[in-house]
C-alpha positions as a printed Julia matrix, in Angstrom:
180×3 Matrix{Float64}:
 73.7   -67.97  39.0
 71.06  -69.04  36.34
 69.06  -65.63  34.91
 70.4   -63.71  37.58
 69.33  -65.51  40.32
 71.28  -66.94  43.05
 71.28  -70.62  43.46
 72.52  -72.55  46.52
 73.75  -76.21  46.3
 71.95  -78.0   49.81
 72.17  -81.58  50.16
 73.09  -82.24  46.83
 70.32  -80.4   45.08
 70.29  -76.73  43.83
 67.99  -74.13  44.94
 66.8   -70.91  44.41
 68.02  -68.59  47.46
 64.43  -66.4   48.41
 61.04  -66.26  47.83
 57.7   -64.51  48.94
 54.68  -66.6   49.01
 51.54  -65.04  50.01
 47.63  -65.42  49.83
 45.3   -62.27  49.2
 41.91  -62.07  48.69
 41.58  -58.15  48.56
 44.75  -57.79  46.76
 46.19  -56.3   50.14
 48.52  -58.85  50.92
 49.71  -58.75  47.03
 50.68  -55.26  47.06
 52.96  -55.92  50.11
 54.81  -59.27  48.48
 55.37  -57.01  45.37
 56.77  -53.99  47.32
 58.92  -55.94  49.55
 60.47  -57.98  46.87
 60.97  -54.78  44.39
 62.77  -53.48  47.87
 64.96  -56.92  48.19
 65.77  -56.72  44.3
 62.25  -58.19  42.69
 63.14  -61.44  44.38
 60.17  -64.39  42.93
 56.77  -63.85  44.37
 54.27  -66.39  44.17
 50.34  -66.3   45.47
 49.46  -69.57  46.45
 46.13  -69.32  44.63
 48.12  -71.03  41.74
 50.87  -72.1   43.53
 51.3   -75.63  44.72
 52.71  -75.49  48.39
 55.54  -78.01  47.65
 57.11  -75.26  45.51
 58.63  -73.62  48.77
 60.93  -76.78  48.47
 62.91  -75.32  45.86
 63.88  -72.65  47.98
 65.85  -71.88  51.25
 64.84  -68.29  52.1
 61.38  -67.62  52.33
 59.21  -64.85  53.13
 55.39  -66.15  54.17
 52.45  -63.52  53.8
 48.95  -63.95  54.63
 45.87  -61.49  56.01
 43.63  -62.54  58.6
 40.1   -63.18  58.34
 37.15  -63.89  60.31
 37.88  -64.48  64.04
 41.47  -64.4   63.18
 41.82  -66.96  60.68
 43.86  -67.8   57.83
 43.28  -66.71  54.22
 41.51  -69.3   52.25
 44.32  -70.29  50.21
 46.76  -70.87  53.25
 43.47  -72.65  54.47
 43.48  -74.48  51.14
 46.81  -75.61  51.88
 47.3   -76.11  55.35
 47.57  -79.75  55.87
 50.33  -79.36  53.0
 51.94  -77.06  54.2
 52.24  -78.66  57.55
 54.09  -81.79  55.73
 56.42  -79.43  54.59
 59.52  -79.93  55.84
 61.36  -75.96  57.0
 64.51  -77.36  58.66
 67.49  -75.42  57.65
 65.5   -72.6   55.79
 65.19  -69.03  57.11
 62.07  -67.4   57.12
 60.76  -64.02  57.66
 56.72  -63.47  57.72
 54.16  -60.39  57.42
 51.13  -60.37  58.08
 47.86  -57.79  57.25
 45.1   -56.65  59.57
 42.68  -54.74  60.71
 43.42  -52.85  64.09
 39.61  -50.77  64.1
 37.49  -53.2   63.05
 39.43  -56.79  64.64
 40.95  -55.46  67.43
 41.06  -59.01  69.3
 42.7   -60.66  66.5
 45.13  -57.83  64.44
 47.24  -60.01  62.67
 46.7   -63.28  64.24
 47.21  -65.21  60.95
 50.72  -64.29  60.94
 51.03  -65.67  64.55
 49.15  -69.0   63.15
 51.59  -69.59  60.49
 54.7   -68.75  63.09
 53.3   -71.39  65.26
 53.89  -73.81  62.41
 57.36  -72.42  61.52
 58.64  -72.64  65.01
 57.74  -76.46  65.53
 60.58  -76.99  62.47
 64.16  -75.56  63.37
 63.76  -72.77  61.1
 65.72  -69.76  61.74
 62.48  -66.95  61.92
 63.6   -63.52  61.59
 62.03  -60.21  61.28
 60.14  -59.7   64.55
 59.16  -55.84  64.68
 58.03  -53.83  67.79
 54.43  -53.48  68.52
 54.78  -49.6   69.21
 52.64  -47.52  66.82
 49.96  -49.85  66.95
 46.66  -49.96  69.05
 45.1   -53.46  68.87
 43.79  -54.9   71.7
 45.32  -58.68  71.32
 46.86  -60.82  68.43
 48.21  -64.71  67.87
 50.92  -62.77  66.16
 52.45  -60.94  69.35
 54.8   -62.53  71.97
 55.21  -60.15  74.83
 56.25  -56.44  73.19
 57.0   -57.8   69.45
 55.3   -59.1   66.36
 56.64  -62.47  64.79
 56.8   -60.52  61.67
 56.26  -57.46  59.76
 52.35  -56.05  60.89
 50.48  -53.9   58.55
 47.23  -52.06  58.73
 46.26  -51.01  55.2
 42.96  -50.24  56.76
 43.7   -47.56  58.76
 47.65  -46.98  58.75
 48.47  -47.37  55.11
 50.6   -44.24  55.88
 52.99  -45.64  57.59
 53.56  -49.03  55.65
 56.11  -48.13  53.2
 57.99  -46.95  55.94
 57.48  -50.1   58.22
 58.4   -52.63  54.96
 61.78  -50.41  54.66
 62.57  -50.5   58.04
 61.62  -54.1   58.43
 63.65  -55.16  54.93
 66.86  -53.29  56.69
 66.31  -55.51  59.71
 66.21  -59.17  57.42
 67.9   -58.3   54.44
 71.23  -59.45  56.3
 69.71  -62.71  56.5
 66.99  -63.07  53.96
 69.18  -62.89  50.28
């Protein structure tokens, strides 16, 4: 352990165990990095607005975060980092995702950013965890749903910020096995 943090030798190198990185442009999808690493025991957060991508090298664990914009699009700093991140190589890590939408307003697309960055995960032999049920929400369609779950943790600070506390502890019980 170095400052209380747990390192992990993997091929030959030492990394950190878990980390969140997310993108926000409303400050949304910051609020939910910081509450769900204060819930796994303020594991590091970083916002990839000054983060360089390569960073999630240095750790095995990771928990990805972005909202979805437009007609269910990234965030412009996973844009911004996209053809990095694809380069990226996830073998052997575990990762756990959570995404932010907007069931009212983007219906068609609730979430679908998270589903964009799962469909980059799953090409790598990552171990993904943390899919939650789709009950208690009402969207019409999303990249981020295969068949009757989410790839990862769904919020609606929009018009269900009632019930996201509640879905991040319930979601951190489900990974926290896994994730630290």
């Amino acid at each position: 352990k170095i400052n209380n943090k747990k390192l992990i030798l993997f091929k030959g190198v030492y990394k950190m165990a878990t980390a969140i990185f997310f993108a926000s442009s409303t400050g949304n999808s910051e609020e939910i990095a910081n509450k769900i690493s204060a819930a796994l025991n303020d594991i590091q957060v970083f916002d990839l607005a000054g983060t360089k991508i390569e960073k999630i090298n240095e750790y095995d664990k990771l928990i990805l975060g972005s909202s979805t914009w437009g007609d269910g699009e990234l965030n412009d700093d996973w844009e911004d980092a996209w053809s990095d991140f694809c380069k990226l190589d996830l073998s052997n890590k575990t990762i756990a995702l959570f995404g932010l939408g907007d069931q009212e307003s983007y219906s068609d697309e609730f979430c679908s950013a998270m589903g964009i960055l799962y469909e980059q995960v799953a090409k790598s032999t990552a171990k993904v965890i943390g899919f939650t049920s789709v009950d208690g929400y009402y969207h019409d369609s999303s990249k981020a749903q295969i068949d009757d779950k989410f790839v990862g943790l769904a919020i609606d600070e929009d018009n269900q910020s009632d019930l996201t506390d509640e879905r991040i502890t319930n979601w951190i019980d489900n990974i926290k096995g896994d994730i630290l």
